[in-house]
KOLPA-531635 format. One record per atom (N, C-alpha, C): y, x, z. Coordinates in steps of 0.001 Angstrom, whole numbers, padded with zeros to 6 digits, always signed. Example, Ala and Ser with C-alpha at 12.3 -4.5 7.8 and 13.67 -1.06 7.14 Angstrom:
2
-005690+013190+007800 -004500+012300+007800 -003300+013200+007800 -002250+012850+007080 -001060+013670+007140 +000030+012900+007870 
REM end
This chain:
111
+043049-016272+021398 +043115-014860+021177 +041726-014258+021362 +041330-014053+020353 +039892-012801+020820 +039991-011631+021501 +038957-011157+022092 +038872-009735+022583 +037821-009061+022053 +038647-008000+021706 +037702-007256+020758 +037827-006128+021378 +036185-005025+021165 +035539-004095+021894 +035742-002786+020905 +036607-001666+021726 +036570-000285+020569 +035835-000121+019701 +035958+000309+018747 +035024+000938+017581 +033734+001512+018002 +034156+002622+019216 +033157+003207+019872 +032018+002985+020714 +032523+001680+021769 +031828+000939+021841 +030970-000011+021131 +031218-000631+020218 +030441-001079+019363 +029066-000700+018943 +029700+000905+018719 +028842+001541+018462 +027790+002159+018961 +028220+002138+020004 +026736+002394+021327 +026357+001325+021509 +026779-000210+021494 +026119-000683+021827 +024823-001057+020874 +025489-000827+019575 +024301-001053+018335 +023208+000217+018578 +023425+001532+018858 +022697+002566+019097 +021656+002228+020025 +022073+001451+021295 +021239+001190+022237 +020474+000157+021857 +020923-001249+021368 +020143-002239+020701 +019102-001755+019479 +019421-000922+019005 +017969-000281+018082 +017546+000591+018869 +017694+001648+019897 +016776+002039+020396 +015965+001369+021522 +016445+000280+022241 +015191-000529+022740 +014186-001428+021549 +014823-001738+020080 +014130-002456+019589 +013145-001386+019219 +013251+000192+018787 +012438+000711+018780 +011339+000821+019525 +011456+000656+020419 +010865+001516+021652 +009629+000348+021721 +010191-000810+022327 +009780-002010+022922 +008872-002291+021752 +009891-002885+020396 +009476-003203+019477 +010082-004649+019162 +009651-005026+018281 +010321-006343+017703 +009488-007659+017258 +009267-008614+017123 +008306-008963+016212 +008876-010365+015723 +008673-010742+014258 +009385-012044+013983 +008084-012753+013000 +008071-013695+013409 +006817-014288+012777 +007077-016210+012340 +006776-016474+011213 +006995-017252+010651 +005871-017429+009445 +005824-019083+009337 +005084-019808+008433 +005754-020954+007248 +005616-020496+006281 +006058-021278+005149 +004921-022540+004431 +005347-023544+004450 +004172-024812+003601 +004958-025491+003196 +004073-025391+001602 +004581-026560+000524 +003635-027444+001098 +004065-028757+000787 +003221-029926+000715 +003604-030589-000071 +002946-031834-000494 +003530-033054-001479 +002401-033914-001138 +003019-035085-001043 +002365-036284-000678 +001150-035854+000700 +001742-035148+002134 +000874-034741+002749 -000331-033802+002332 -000436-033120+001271 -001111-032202+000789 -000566-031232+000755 -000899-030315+001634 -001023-028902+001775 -000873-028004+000218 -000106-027510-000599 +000016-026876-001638 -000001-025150-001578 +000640-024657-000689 +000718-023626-000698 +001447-023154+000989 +000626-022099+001509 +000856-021536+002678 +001388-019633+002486 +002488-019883+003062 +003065-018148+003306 +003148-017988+004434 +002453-016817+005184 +002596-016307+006681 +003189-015138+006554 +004278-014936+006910 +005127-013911+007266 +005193-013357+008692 +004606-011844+009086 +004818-011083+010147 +005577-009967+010022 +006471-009816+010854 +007338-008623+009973 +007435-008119+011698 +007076-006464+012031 +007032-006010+013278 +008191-004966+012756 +009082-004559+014154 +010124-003540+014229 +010100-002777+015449 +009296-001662+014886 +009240-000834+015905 +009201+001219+015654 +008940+001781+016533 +008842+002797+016228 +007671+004006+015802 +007385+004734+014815 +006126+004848+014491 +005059+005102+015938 +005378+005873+016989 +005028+006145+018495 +004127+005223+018774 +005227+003896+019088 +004736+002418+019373 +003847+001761+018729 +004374+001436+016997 +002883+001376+016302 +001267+002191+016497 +001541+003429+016485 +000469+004042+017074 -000521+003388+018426 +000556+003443+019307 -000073+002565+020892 -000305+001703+020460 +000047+000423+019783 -000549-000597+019608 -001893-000590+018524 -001894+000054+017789 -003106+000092+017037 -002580-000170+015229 -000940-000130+014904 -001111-000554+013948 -000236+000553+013262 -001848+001798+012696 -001264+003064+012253 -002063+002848+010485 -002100+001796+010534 -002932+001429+008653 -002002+002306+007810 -001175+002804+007891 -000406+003992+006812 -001044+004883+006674 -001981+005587+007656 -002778+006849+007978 -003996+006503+007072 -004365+005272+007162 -005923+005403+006439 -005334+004624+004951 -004055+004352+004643 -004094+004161+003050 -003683+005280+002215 -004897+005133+001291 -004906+005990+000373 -003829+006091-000386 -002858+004972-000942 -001601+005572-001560 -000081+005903-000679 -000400+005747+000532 +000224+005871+001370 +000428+007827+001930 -000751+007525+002079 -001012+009086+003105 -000855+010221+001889 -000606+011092+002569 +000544+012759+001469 -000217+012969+000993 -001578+013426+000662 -002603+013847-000244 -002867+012493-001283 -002632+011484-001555 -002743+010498-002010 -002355+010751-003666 -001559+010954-004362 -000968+011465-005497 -002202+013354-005471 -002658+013760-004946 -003142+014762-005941 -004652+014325-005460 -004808+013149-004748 -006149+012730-004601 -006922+011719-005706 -005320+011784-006334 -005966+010813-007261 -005876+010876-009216 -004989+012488-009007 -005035+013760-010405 -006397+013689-010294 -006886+014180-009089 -008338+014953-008972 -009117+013799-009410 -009168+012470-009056 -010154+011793-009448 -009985+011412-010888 -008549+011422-011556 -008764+011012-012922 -009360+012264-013625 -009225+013300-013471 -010027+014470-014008 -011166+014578-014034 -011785+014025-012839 -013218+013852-012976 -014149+012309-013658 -012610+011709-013933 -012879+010525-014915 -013127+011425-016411 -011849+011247-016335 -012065+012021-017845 -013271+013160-018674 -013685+013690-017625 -014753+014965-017664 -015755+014139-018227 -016195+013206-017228 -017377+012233-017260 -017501+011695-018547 -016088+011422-018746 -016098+010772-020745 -015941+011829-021428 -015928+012566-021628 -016081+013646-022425 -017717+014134-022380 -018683+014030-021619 -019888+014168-021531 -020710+013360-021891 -019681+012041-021356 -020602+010713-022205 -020301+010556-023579 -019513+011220-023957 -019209+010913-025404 -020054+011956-026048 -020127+013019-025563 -021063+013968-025993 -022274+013443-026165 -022300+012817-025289 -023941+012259-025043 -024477+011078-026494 -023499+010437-026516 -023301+009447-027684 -023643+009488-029097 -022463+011207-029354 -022495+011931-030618 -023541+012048-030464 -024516+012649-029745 -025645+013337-030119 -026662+012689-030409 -026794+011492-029568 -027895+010331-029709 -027891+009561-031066 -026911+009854-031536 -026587+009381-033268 -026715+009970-034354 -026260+011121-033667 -026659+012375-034638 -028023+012684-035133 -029159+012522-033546 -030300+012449-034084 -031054+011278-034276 -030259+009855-034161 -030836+008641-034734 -030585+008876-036506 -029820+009891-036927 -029121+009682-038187 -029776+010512-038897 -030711+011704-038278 -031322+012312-038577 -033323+011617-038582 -033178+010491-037899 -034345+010304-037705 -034528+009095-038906 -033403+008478-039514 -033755+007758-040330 -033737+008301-041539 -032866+009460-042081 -033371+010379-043259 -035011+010685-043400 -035286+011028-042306 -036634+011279-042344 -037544+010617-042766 -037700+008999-042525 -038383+008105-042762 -037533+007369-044930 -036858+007952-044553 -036727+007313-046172 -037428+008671-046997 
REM end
């Protein structure tokens, strides 16, 4: 016969088990290798941390903050830079027309 624990209970106890994994944190770490014939083919290192953003902070691992497609200005940081792509080609193309225009003019001259 099993014994089984209220619904409610259950449920705190899962509440409490993620909030120490928050808190504390988590960490699961694992290594994957192909080999064949004792040759090393291919290596996967897997770190996967579970914790809370707080905790990441204290530990040092806030890399969301300094990536650029990450962090909230990221999408109009990067309108702004294709605009100033585009500008740039539109000037260089200007620049182009014109250098042809008067190469095209400079060889009329000579015939």
């Amino acid at each position: 016969m099993a014994l089984e624990l209220p619904a409610s209970h259950r449920a705190t106890g899962l509440v409490d088990v993620l909030d120490r994994v928050l808190d504390k944190g988590l960490v699961v770490a694992g290594d994957i290798k192909v080999s064949l014939a004792e040759v090393e083919l291919l290596t996967i290192r897997i770190r996967l941390i579970v914790c809370s953003l707080d905790k990441a902070q204290e530990i040092g691992l806030d890399w969301w903050r300094y990536d650029r497609d990450l962090s909230p200005g990221a999408a109009r940081d990067l309108a702004g830079g294709q605009e100033d792509l585009r500008a740039e080609i539109r000037r260089l193309n200007e620049r182009v027309e014109a250098l042809a225009a008067a190469g095209t003019r400079r060889t009329r001259r000579r015939k």
